[in-house]
C-alpha positions, 0 to 999 in steps of 0.5 A: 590128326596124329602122324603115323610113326615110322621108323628108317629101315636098315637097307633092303633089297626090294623088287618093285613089281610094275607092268604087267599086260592090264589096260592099266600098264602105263600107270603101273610103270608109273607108280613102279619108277616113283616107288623105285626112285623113293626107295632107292634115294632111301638106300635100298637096293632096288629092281624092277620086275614087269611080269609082262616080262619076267615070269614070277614063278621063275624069278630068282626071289632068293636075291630080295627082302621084299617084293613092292607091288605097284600091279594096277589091273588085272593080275596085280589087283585080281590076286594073281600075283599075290597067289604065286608070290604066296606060294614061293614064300615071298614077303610081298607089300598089300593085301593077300589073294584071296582079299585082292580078287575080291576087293577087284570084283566090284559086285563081289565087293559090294555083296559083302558091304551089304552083308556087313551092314556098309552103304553101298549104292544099289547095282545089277550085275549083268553078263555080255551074253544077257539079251538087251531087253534084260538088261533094259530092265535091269536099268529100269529097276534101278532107275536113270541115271545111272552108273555103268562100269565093268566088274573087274577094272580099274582107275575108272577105265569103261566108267560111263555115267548113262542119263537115259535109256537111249545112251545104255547100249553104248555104255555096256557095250564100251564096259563089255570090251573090258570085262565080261560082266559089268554092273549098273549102279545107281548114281549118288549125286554129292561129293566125292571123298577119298580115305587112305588106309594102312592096315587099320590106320587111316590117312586124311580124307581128301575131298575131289574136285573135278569139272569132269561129270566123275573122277574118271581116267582123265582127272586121275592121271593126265587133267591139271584142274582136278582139285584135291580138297583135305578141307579141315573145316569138314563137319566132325560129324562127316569126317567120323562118319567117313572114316569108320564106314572106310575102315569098316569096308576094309574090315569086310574084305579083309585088306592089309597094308595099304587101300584106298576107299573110294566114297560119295557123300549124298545131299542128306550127308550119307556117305555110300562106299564105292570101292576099296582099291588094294593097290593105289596109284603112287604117281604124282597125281596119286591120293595116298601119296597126297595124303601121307605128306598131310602127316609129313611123310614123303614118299620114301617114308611112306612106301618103307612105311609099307614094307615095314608092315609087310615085313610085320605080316611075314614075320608073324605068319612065319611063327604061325607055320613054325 
């Protein structure tokens, strides 16, 4: 696979949004002091903006070239804050609002894979006010086992994989202290792969190992064994596959600068679309950051990368305006 060209920045001035009050603050941080760290190693004169603690609609954004968001979670994924960055005219890195809250909305998401012909699995949306016999249901048309998880979450937070009707209780009820809805998604048995996406460009496929029953919160962020495979001998077959049915799934939410897809690769060879992540994880555990060193990018590069296609973006929707 061809490098993906990039050219030094002259030094910016760049606010690296991290924080914030989601269940994901804690890897926000994290991903916000590497990008900070890379950035300013890269000469950029870079600060840390936490909305848990400074308001973004206060914030003297006069005093920036470019807003960095590194949001994990609600209000950073869910298109909260690219709303009000929007509306003080800030260039900001990643997706837009509208695309954001949608690609945050796992049913949302998954409603528009259907409607532009993407795999996706099969799911029920179900709310926390729904009589548990509906629910029985539900899970009973889609048939064990099966995924649980909340609507709107992520880095796998509530994930539980139910093998049979006894275990369902406690598996929405864990999903319904995160979010009000959660879906019932049938569960694809294969291989998991993820494709890094900047706008329309995608970054090697990386293949996950794992010992745990999925790629839940523990083998993302904290378990040493988890594996990361960019195996080369991969089917050419599977590896086109994978990457057009990652950069249709973009298409049909509408995402810009960088995304993740997540996938599952049955035992047919049929790839199904999971999710598409708006701001990936930039921690040293992180699968963007893994798959730009495959083409010899750093992380300095890659998240100047990210702001040059910001820039890009900005620069055009201003012609547009003027």
């Amino acid at each position: 696979m061809e490098g993906i060209l990039h050219t030094p920045l002259k030094p910016l001035r760049v606010a690296v949004l991290a924080g914030g009050d989601s269940a994901e603050r804690q890897i926000s941080l994290q991903s916000g002091a590497v990008v900070a760290a890379a950035l300013a190693a890269r000469g950029h004169a870079v600060s840390t903006v936490d909305p848990a603690e400074t308001s973004l609609e206060t914030f003297d954004w006069n005093t920036v070239d470019v807003a960095f968001l590194a949001l994990h979670g609600t209000f950073g994924e869910d298109g909260s804050a690219q709303l009000i960055l929007s509306r003080q005219g800030v260039v900001f890195t990643g997706s837009d609002s509208e695309a954001s809250k949608l690609a945050f909305s796992k049913s949302a998401a998954k409603e528009r894979f259907a409607l532009s012909g993407i795999s996706t699995p099969e799911f029920a949306l179900v709310h926390e006010s729904d009589d548990f016999s509906r629910i029985i249901e539900q899970a009973t048309s889609i048939g064990f086992p099966l995924v649980v998880k909340p609507d709107r979450q992520g880095s796998s937070l509530g994930v539980v994989m139910v093998a049979d009707e006894p275990v369902l209780a406690e598996a929405v009820n864990q999903s319904f202290s995160l979010d009000s809805f959660c879906l019932l998604e049938r569960t694809i048995v294969g291989a998991e792969w993820t494709l890094g996406v900047i706008d329309e460009e995608p970054l090697p496929l990386i293949r996950i190992g794992t010992d745990h029953k999925f790629f839940d919160f523990e083998a993302k962020y904290s378990d040493d064994s988890t594996s990361y495979h960019m195996d080369e001998t991969i089917d050419p077959v599977l590896r086109e596959g994978l990457i057009t049915i990652g950069l249709q799934a973009c298409r049909a939410l509408g995402t810009k600068g960088v995304a993740r897809v997540d996938i599952m690769v049955d035992a047919a060879g049929k790839p199904w679309v999971l999710e598409v992540n708006t701001i990936p994880g930039m921690t040293d555990h992180s699968l963007v950051p893994k798959a730009a060193a495959k083409l010899g990018l750093d992380m300095g590069q890659l998240c100047e990368l990210v702001i040059e296609r910001a820039l890009h973006i900005g620069q055009r929707q201003r012609r547009r305006a003027s």
